[in-house]
C-alpha positions as CSV (number, residue, x, y, z in Angstrom):
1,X,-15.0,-13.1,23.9
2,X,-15.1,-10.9,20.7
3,X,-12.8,-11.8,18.0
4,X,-11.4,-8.9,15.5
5,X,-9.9,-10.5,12.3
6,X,-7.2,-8.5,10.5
7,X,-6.1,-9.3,7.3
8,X,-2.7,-9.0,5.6
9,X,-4.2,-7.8,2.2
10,X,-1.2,-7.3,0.1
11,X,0.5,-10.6,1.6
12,X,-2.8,-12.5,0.0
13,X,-2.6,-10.7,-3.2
14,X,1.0,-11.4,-4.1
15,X,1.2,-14.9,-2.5
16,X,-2.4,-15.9,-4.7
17,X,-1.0,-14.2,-8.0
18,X,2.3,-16.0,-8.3
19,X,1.0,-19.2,-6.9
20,X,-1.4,-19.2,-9.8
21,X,1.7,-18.4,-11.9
22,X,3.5,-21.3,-10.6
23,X,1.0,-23.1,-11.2
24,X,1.6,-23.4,-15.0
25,X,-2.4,-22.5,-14.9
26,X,-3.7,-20.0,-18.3
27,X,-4.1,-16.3,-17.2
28,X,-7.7,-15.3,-16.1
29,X,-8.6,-12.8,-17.6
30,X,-12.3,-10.8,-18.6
31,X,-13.6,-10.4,-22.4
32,X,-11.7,-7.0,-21.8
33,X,-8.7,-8.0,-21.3
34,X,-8.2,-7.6,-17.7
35,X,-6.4,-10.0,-15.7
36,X,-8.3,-11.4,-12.4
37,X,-6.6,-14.2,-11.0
38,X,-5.9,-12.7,-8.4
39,X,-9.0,-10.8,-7.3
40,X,-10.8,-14.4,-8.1
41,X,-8.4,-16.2,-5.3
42,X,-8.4,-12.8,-2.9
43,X,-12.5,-12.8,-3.0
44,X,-12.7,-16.4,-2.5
45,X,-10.3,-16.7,0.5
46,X,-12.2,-13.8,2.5
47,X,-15.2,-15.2,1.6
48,X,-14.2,-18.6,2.7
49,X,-12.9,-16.6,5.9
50,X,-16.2,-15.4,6.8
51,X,-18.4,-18.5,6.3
52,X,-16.1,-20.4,8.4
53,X,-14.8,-18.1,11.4
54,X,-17.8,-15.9,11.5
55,X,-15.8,-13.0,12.8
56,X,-17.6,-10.4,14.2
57,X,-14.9,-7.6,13.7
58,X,-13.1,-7.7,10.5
59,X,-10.4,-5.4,8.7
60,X,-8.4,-6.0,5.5
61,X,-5.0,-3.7,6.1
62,X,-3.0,-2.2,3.1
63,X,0.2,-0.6,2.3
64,X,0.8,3.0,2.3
65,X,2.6,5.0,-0.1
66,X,5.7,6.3,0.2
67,X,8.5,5.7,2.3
68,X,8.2,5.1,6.3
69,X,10.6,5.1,9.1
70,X,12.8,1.7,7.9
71,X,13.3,3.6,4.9
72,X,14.9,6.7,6.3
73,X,16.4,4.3,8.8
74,X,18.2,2.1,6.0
75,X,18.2,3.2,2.3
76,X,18.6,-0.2,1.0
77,X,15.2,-1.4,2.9
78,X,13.7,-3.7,0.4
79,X,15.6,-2.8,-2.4
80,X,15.8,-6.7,-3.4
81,X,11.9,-6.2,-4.0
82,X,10.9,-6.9,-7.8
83,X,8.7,-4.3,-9.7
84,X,4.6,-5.2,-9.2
85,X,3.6,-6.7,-12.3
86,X,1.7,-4.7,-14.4
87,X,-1.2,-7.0,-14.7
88,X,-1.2,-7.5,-10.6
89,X,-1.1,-4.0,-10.2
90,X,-4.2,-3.5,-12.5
91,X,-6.2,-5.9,-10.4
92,X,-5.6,-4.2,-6.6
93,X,-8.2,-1.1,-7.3
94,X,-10.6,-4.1,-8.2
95,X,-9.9,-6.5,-5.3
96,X,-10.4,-2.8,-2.8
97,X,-13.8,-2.8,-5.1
98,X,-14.5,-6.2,-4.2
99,X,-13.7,-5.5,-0.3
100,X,-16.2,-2.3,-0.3
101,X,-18.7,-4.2,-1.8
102,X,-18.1,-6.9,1.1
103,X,-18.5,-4.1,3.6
104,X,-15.4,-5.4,5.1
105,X,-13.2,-1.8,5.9
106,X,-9.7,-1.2,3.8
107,X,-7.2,0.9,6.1
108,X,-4.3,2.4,5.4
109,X,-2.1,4.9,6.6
110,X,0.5,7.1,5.3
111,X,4.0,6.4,6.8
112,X,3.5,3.7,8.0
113,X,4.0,-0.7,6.6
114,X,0.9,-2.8,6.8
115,X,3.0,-4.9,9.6
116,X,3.2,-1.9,12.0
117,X,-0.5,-1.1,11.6
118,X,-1.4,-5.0,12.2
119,X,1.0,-4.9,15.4
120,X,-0.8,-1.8,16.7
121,X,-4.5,-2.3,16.2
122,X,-4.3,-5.9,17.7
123,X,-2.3,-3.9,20.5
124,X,-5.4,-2.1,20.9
125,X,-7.8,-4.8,20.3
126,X,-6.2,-6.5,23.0
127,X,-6.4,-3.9,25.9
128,X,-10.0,-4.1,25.1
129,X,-10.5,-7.3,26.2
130,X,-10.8,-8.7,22.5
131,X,-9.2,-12.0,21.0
132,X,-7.3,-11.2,17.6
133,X,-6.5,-13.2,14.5
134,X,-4.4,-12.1,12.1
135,X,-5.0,-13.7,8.9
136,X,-1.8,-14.2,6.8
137,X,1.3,-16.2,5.7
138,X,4.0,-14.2,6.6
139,X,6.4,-15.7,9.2
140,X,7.4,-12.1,10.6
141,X,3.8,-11.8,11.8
142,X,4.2,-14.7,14.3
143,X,6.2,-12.2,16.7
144,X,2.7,-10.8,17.7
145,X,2.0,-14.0,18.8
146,X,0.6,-13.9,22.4
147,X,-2.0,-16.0,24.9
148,X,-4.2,-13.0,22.9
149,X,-3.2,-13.1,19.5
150,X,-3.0,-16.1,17.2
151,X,-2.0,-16.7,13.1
152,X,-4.2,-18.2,10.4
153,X,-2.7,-19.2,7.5
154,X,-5.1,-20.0,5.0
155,X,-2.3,-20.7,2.5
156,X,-1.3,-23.4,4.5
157,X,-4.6,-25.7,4.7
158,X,-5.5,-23.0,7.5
159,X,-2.9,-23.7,9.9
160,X,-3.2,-22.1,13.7
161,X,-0.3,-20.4,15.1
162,X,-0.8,-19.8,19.1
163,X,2.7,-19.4,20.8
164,X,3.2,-23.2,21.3
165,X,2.9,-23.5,17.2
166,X,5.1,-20.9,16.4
167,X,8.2,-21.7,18.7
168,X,7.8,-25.3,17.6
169,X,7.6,-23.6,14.1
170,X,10.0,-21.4,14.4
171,X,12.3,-22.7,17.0
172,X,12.0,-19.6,19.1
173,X,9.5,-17.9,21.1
174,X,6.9,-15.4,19.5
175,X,8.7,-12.5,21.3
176,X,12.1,-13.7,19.8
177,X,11.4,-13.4,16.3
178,X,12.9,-10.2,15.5
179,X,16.2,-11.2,17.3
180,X,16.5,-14.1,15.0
181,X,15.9,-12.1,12.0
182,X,18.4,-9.9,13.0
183,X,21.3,-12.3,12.9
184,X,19.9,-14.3,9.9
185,X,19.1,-11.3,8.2
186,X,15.9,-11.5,5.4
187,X,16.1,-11.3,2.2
188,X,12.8,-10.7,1.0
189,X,13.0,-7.3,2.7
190,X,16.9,-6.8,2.3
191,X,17.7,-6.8,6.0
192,X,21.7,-7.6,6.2
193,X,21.6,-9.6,9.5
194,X,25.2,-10.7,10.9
195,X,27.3,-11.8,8.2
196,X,28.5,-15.7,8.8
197,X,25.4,-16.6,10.8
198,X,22.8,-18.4,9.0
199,X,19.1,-19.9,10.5
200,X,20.5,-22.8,12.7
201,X,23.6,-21.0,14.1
202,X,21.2,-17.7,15.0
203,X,18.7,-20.1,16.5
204,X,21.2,-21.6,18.5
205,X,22.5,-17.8,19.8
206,X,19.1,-16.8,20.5
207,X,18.0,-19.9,22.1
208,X,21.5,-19.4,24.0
209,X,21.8,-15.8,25.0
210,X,17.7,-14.7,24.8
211,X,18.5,-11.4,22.6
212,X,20.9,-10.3,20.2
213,X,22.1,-7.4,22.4
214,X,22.7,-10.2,25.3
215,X,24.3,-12.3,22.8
216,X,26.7,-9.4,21.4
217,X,27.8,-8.7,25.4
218,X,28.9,-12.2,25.8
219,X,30.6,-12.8,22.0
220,X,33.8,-13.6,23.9
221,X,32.1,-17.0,25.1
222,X,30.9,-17.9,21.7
223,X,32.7,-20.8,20.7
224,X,32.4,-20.7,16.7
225,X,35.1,-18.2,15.7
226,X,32.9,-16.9,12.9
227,X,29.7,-16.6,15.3
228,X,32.2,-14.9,17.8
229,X,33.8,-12.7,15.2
230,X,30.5,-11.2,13.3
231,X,29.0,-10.3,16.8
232,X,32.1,-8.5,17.9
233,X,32.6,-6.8,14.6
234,X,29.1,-6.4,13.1
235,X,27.2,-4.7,16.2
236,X,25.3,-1.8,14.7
237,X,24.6,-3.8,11.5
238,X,22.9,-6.6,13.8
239,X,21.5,-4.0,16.2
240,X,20.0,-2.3,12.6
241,X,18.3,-5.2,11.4
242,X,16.7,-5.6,14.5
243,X,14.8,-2.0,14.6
244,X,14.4,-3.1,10.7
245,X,12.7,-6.4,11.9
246,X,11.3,-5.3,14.9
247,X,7.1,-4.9,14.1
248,X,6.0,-1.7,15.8
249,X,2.9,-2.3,18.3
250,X,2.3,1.5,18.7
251,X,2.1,4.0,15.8
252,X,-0.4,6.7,16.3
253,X,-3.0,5.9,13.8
254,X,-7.2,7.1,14.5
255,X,-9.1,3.6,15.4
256,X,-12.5,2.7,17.0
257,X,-13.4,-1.1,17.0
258,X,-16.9,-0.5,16.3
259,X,-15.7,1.3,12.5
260,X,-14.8,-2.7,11.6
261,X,-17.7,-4.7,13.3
262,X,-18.8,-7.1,10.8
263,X,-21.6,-6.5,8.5
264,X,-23.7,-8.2,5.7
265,X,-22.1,-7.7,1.8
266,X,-23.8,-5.9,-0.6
267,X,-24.7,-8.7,-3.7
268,X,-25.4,-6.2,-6.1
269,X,-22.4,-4.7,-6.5
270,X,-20.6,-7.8,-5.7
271,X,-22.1,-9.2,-8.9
């Protein structure tokens, strides 16, 4: 069965850059000046990707401009987010360079986060009888998770995430994932959560109840006053962070499979 790979770009490119950082490694940089750590680490992953998986349908996905639904939806939706560095930003025209010249497709749509573009075109993928991997290191991801869709984390010695891995991973099911970030909340992306409940006790409700809006019916048989209490009196906040959570499987973006078949780079302009 065919296999289409999809690739959280921007994930890669921040996780490679301030993992060099941390590091404590010097800066790459060219004779000119500009920085390329992260195009370096970007280029060699994908190309590490392809000599190992051989995937025969390939697509590295990017963030849009501008704001999208989650914005308009909540105003404070990533507003924790730090600034791009100037010397990271300088690099992403170059590491879309690098992709082009790898013949591996860039796509991006206006209006709408790399996650919900991911979600859909694996949707798609799916209903036409194809196998997807999504190739990144973000735990949201993991809620695509299906007996059709798996995770590869190449940041993580390139662990496999099928729905057995990520429920022993995360300690719910694939299909849960956005339930428990909506009671934990996330700071990365600024979603509030339910105030009082941290990872264990929103496990535990999950686990319990199967959904937050089944676990805010029963609040009155939640033991732990403060569990109780923030379901009861934090509804819509925990109902918000859902949506804000939630990855959409279904945005109406143009696709065709065969636009990201795989295909030979071009070593000229590589070099």
């Amino acid at each position: 069965m065919a296999q289409l790979f999809l690739i959280d770009s921007f994930g890669f490119i921040f996780r490679a850059y301030h993992a060099r950082a941390r590091s404590g490694a010097p800066p790459m940089r060219t004779a000119g000046g500009i920085s390329t750590e992260a195009v370096y680490i970007f280029h060699n992953m994908v190309r590490r990707l392809r000599s190992t998986q051989k995937p025969e349908y390939l697509a590295a996905i990017f963030e849009s401009q501008g704001p999208t639904f989650r914005d308009e939806a909540f105003a404070s939706y990533k507003a924790n987010r730090t600034e791009t560095p100037p010397d990271l930003l300088e690099q992403i025209p170059w590491i879309r360079r690098t992709l082009e010249a790898m013949r591996i497709p860039v796509l991006e749509y206006t209006g709408f986060e790399a996650d919900d573009v991911i979600g859909t075109l694996a949707c798609r993928a799916v209903e036409q009888g194809f196998q997807v991997v999504i190739v990144s290191s973000d735990k949201d991801m993991l809620q695509l998770v299906n007996d059709h869709v798996r995770m590869l984390n190449p940041m993580k010695d390139d662990m496999w995430y099928d729905a057995e891995a990520t429920e022993k991973f995360m300690g719910v099911r694939p299909a849960q994932i956005a339930d428990l970030l909506a009671l934990k909340g996330d700071t990365i992306d600024n979603i509030p959560g339910a105030p009082g409940i941290g990872d264990k006790g929103a496990k535990d409700l999950v686990v319990r109840f199967g959904s937050v809006e089944t676990a805010i019916e029963h609040a009155a048989e939640v033991e732990r006053r403060t569990y109780r209490e923030s379901l009861q009196n934090y509804r819509d906040q925990i109902l918000l962070s859902k949506k804000l959570a939630t990855i959409h499987t279904d945005v109406p973006i143009p696709f065709e499979l065969d636009s990201v078949a795989a295909k030979e780079p071009v070593n000229t302009s590589l070099r």
